[in-house]
N, C-alpha and C positions, 0 to 999 in steps of 0.2 A: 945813117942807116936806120930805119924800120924793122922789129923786132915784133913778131905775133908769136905767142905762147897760145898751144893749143891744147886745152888743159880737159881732159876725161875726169868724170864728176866720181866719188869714191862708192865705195861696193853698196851694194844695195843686197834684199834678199836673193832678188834673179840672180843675181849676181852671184853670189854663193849655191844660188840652187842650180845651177846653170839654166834659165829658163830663158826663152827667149823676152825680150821686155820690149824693145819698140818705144811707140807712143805713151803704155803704162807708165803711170807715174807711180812711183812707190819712194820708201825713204830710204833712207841711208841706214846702216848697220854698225853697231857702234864700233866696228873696223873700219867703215867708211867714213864717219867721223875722225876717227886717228888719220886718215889719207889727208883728208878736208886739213885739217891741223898743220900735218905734216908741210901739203903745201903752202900753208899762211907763212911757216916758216920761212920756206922754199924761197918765197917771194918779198920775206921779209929785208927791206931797204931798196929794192926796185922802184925805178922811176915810173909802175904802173899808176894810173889816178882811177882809170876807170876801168871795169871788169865787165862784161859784157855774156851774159849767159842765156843758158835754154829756159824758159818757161818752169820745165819740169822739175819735181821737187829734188831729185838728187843732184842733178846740175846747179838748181838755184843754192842750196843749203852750203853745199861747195862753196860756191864763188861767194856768198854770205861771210863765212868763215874765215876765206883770205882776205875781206874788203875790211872786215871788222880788227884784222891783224896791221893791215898796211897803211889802213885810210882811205880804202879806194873807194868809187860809188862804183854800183851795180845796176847796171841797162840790162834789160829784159830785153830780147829779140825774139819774137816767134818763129824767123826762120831759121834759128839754130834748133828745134826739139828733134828729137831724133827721129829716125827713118820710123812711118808708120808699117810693120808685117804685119799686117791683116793678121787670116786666121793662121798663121803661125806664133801670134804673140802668147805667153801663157806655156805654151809646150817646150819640155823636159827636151835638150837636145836629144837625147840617149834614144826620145819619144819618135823625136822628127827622123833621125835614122835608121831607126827600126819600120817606121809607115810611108816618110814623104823624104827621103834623102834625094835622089834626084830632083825632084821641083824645087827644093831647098835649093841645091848647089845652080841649078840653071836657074835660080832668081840672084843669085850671089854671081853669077860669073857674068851673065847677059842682061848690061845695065838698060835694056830697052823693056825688060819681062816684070813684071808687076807681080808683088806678092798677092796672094788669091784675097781681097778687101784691103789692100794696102798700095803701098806705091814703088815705085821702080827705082833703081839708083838713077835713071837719068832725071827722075825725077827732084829727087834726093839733090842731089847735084846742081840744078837749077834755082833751090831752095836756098841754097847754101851760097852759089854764086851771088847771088842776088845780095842775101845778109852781109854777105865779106865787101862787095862793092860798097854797099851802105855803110857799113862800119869803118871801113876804112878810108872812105870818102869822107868821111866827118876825122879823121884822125889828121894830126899833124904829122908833116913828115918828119924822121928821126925819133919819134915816142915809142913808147914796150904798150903792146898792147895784148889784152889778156882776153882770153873767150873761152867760158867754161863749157863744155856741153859733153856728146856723145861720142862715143866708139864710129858710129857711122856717119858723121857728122865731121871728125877729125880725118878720116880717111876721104872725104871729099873734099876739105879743104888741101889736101897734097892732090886731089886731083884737079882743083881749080887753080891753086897758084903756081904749081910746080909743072902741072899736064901728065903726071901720071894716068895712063887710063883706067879707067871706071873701074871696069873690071877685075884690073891688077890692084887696084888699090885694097878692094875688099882680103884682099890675104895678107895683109901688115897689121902685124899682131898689136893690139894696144892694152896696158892694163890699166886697169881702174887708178884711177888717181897719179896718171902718167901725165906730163908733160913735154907735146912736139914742136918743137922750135923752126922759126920762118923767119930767113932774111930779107929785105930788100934793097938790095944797093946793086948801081952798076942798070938801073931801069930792067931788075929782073927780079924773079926771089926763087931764093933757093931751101933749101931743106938743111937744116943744121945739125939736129939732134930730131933723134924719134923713139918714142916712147921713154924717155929718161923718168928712171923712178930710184934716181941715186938717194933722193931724200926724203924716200921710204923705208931706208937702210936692209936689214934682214929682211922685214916681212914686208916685201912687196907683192905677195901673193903670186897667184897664176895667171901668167898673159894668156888673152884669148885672141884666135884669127877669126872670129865668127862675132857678131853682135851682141 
């Protein structure tokens, strides 16, 4: 059995501020570093070797963190960074529903609709098909394999391997420094665990269903 760990990178500013962040790259928050910790534990004695992450600094610093715990090496894939929102990146949710709530929600529901300079979940999705093909083309079968990245990035992977649709996917809540679990046996994969943040203990902060 083939095992993918799909691991959300730990809190960042936006992330506390609630901002939307996108392609922004911003760091981790010294809560987000306790996540990042937390899961080296998490992961600590797993048969992972290699960790396979976003570009972006708070995915990279993560999966740093547990490779540096485990042993593991760390692949850069660019098709894991996360979904670009255009000119929604930078704005206060509280902001976007007070001014752009409906174009928000029909960019979120209607994976064909492109955020206004950004890209579409089918976009997203094709991104992301592509990355998992490749990574997992190169993996042996029966190995744990680990891929750090995004909120919108983890919720396309249950859309690629599981076929939840696009647009359902976007409302499965993920939090910051969560771990979603993907079987493969049986010439299928299934969904295991989703959003597991047992080994955040008390403070696993607030799930979000939005980016």
């Amino acid at each position: 059995m083939t095992t993918l760990y799909a691991i959300r990178h730990g809190e960042t500013d936006y992330n506390k501020e609630d901002r939307v962040q996108g392609s922004h790259d911003s760091e981790l928050t010294p809560f987000g570093v306790f996540q990042a910790e937390a899961l080296a534990q998490r992961f600590s004695g797993s048969g992972i070797e290699v960790i396979h992450s976003s570009p972006l600094k708070r995915a990279q610093v993560t999966a740093e963190t547990i490779a540096e715990t485990i042993g593991a090496e760390v692949r850069i894939h660019d098709g894991l960074q996360e979904l670009n929102c255009g000119e929604f990146e930078g704005l206060l949710f509280e902001e976007i529903k007070r001014t752009r709530w409906e174009e928000f929600l029909t960019w979120l529901r209607e994976p064909e609709v492109a955020a206004p300079g950004g890209e579409s979940m089918n976009q997203l999705l094709d991104r992301v098909s592509a990355a998992l093909e490749e990574i997992l083309g190169g993996s042996a079968d029966g190995c744990e394999i680990a891929v750090v990245s995004h909120a919108g990035v983890v919720r396309m992977t249950l859309a690629a391997l599981v076929g939840v649709p696009v647009g359902v996917s976007t409302a499965f809540s993920l939090t910051n420094g969560s771990v979603s679990s993907f079987y493969h046996r049986r010439d299928r994969w299934t969904c295991h665990a989703w959003n597991d943040t047992g080994h955040l203990g008390t403070f696993e902060g607030k799930a979000k269903s939005v980016l």
